[in-house]
C-alpha positions in Angstrom: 0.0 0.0 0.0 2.7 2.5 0.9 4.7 1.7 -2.5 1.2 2.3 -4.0 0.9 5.7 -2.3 4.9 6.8 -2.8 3.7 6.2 -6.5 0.7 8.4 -6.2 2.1 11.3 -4.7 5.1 11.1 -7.4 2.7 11.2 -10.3 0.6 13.9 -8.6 4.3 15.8 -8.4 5.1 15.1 -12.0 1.6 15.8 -13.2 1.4 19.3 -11.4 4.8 20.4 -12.7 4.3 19.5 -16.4 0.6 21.4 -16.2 2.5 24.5 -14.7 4.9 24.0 -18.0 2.3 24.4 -20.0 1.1 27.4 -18.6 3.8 29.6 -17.2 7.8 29.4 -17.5 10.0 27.0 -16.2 11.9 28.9 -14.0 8.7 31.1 -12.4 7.4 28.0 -11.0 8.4 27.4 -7.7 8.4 24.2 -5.5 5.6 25.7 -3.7 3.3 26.0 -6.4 4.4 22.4 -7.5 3.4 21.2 -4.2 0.1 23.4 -3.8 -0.7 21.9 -7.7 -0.5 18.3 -6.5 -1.8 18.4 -2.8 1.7 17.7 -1.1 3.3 18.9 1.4 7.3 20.2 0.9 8.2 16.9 2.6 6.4 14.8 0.3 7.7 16.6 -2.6 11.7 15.9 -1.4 10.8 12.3 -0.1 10.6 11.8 -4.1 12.6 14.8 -5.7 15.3 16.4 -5.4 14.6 19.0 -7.9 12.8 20.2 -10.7 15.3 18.9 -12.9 14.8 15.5 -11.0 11.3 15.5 -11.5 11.9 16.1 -15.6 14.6 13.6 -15.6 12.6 10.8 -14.0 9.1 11.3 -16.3 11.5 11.7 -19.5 13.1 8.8 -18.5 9.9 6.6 -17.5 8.0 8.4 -20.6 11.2 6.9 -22.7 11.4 3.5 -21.7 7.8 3.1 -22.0 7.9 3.5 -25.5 10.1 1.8 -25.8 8.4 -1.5 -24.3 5.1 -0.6 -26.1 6.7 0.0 -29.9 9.4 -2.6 -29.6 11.2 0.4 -32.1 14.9 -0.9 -32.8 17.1 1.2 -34.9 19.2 -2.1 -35.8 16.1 -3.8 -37.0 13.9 -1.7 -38.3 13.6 0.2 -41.7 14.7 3.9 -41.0 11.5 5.1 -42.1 9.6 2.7 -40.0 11.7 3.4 -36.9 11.8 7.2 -37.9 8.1 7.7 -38.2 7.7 5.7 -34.9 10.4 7.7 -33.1 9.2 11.0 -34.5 5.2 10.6 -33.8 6.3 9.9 -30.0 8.5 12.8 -30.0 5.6 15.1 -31.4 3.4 13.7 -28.9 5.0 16.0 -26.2 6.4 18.2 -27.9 4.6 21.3 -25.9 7.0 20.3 -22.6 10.2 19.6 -25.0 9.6 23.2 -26.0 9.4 24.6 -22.7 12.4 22.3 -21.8 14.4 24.3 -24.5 13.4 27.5 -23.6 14.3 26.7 -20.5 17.6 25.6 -21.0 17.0 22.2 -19.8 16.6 20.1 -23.8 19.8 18.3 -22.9 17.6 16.0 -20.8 16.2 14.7 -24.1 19.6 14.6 -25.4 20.5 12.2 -22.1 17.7 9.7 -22.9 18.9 9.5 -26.3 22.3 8.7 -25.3 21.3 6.3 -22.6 18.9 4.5 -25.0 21.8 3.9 -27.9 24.2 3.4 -25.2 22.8 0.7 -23.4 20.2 -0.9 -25.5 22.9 -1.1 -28.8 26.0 -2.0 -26.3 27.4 -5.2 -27.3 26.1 -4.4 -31.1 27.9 -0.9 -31.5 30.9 0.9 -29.6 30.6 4.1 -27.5 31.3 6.2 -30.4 29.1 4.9 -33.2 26.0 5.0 -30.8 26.9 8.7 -30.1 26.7 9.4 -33.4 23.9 7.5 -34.2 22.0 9.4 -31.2 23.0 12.7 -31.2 22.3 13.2 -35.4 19.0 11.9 -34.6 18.8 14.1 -31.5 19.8 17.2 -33.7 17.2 16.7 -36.3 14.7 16.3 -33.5 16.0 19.9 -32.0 15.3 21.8 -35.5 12.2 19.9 -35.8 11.4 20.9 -32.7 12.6 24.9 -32.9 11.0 25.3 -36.3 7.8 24.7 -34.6 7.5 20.6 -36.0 6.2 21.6 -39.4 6.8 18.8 -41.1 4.8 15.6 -40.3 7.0 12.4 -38.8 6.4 10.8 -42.3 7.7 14.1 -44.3 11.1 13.8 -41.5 11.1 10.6 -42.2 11.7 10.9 -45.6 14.1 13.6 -45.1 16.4 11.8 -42.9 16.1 8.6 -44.9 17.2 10.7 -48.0 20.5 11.9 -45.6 21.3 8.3 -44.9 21.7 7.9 -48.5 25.7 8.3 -49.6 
């Protein structure tokens, strides 16, 4: 029951922060307000957080391997359009907090998950540098995409990066 609860409040923390994102700036939104948001106390809130950042970090990262077990994506296995246009409809899904990540200064955290995701799902199959390269071109494409305000469709970026693959 108290893993159950622990749980609760976390999601209630997460949820609270990522509704503030959408409505106000990253850095005007204090703890406080976080807190007030999800019906915690302060001492809830750092029983499960440390930060702000943390509380990013953790939902990017549970968001991340989630799709991950729900698409079975694999850049290895799949066609690069398949695994492109599976990659890229996620990534457009939440694209209104990867926004206010960036203008926050706090996009890196995508970058992490992309290099955590190459590094230890492709270890054994690719070294350290390959799977940095794979991850951060992908990675950078996502970032314009993301800047220029995702105008293209994940098919249409598909394409695109499909056609840059090409020698």
């Amino acid at each position: 029951m108290k893993v159950k609860r622990v749980a609760l409040v976390s999601e209630y923390i997460t949820d609270a922060l990522l509704m503030r994102m959408r409505k106000k700036d990253y850095k005007d939104i204090s703890i406080t307000e976080i807190c007030e948001k999800a019906g915690v106390t302060r001492m809830s809130f750092y029983r499960n957080f440390e930060s702000k950042e943390d509380i990013l970090k953790k939902w990017l990262t549970t968001i991340t391997d989630e799709f991950l077990a729900a698409s079975g994506i694999s850049y290895k296995n799949d066609k690069n359009r398949d695994y492109f246009v599976t990659l890229f409809t996620h990534l457009k899904k939440h694209r209104e907090i990867c926004m206010a990540m960036y203008k926050a200064g706090l996009i890196y955290l995508v970058k992490d998950q992309f290099d955590r995701v190459f590094l230890s799902v492709y270890q054994g199959e690719y070294d350290a540098y390959k799977s940095y390269f794979i991850a951060g071109g992908i990675y950078n494409v996502f970032l314009l995409w993301l800047i220029n305000g995702c105008r293209e469709t994940p098919e249409e970026l598909s394409e695109r990066m499909e056609n840059m693959l090409i020698k």
